[in-house]
N, C-alpha and C positions, 0 to 999 in steps of 0.2 A: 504494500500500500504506500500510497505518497502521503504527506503531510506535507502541509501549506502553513507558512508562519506570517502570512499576511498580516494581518492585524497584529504580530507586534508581542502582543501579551499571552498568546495560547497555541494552540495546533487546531486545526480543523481539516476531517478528512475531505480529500482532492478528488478520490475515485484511486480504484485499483492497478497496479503495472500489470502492463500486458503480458504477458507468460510465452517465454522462448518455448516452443513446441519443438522446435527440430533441437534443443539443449536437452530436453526430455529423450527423446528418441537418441538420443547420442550416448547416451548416460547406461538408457536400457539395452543398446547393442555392447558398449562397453562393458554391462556386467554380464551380461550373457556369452561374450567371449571369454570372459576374466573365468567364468562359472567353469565353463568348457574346459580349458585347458588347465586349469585345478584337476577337474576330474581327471583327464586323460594322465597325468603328472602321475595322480595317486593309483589309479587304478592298474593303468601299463606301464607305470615304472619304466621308464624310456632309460637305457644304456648312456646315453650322452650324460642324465643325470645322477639314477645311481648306478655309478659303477660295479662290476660284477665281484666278485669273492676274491681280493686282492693275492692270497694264500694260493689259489690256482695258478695264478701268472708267473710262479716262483719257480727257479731252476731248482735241480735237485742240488744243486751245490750251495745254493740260499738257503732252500729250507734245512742243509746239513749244519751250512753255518747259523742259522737261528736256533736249533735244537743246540747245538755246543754252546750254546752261548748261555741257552735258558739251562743247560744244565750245571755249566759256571756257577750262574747266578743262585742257582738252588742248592749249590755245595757251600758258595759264599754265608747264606741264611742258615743252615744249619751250621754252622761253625761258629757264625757269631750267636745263632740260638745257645752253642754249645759252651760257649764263654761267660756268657749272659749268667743262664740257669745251671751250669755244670751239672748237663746231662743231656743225654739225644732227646730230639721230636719224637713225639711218635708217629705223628704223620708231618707229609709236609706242610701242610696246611696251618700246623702248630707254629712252625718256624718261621711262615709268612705266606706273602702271595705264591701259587702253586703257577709256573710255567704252563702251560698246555703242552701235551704228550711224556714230560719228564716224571721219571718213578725213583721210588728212594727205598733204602733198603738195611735195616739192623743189622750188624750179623755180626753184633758186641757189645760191651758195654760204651767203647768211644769208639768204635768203627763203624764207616757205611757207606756205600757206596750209591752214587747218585747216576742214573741213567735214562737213553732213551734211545728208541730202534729209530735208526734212517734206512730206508730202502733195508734192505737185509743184512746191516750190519748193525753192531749195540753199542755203543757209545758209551763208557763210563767213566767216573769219575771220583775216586775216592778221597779222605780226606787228608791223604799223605802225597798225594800226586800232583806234580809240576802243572801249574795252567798256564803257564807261559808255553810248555809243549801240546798242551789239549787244545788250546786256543791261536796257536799258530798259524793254521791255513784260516781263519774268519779274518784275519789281518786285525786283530784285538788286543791290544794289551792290558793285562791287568792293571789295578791300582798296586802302590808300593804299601797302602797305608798300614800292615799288621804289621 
């Protein structure tokens, strides 16, 4: 609506704005495409968006060096678990975040061996053993900090 300040002292209505019709119709193809490809986003999941299972596109020699590394890491937790509380996990889970595919294994009172299968070999890692030679081909070097 318009208002007129004519007089000075008050407002008094003028009559109504005329109404963009084709600003309406622009609005409603606007959300109606906006609608559309929401859907199509959520529904068909298009490739260009979300990308596929990043784990697939991995050499075997990535996923050998990611398993070494998460098995590192999982020797590292139980060790400092083992400093910590002066005594083993019982699972890994105890010691902290669990790797995915890495297994751990008692078989003493301060011995264990931490492992995981690549292709058809086993990978292990105990708590006496060099990681500077287990982590050699990943091109990783340990920390110095123990």
């Amino acid at each position: 609506m318009e208002w007129s300040t004519a007089s000075g002292n008050g407002c008094s209505k003028a009559g109504p704005l005329p109404v963009a019709r084709r600003t309406h119709a622009a609005v409603l193809v606007a959300c109606i495409l906006s609608w559309g490809a929401l859907a199509y986003t959520w529904l068909a999941k298009p490739g260009w968006l979300f990308p596929s299972d990043p784990s697939a596109s991995r050499t075997p020699a990535e996923r050998e060096a990611e398993l070494r590394f998460g098995v590192y890491l999982e020797r590292e937790r139980v060790l400092d678990f083992r400093a910590t509380h002066h005594r083993l996990p019982v699972t890994l889970a105890e010691a902290g975040d669990v790797e995915e595919g890495v297994e751990y294994t008692v078989s003493g009172d301060s011995t264990f061996v931490v492992s995981a299968m690549v292709r058809d070999s086993l990978l292990t890692l105990n708590e006496s053993q060099s990681a500077d030679d287990f982590l050699k081909t990943t091109g990783i070097t340990p920390s110095r900090a123990r």
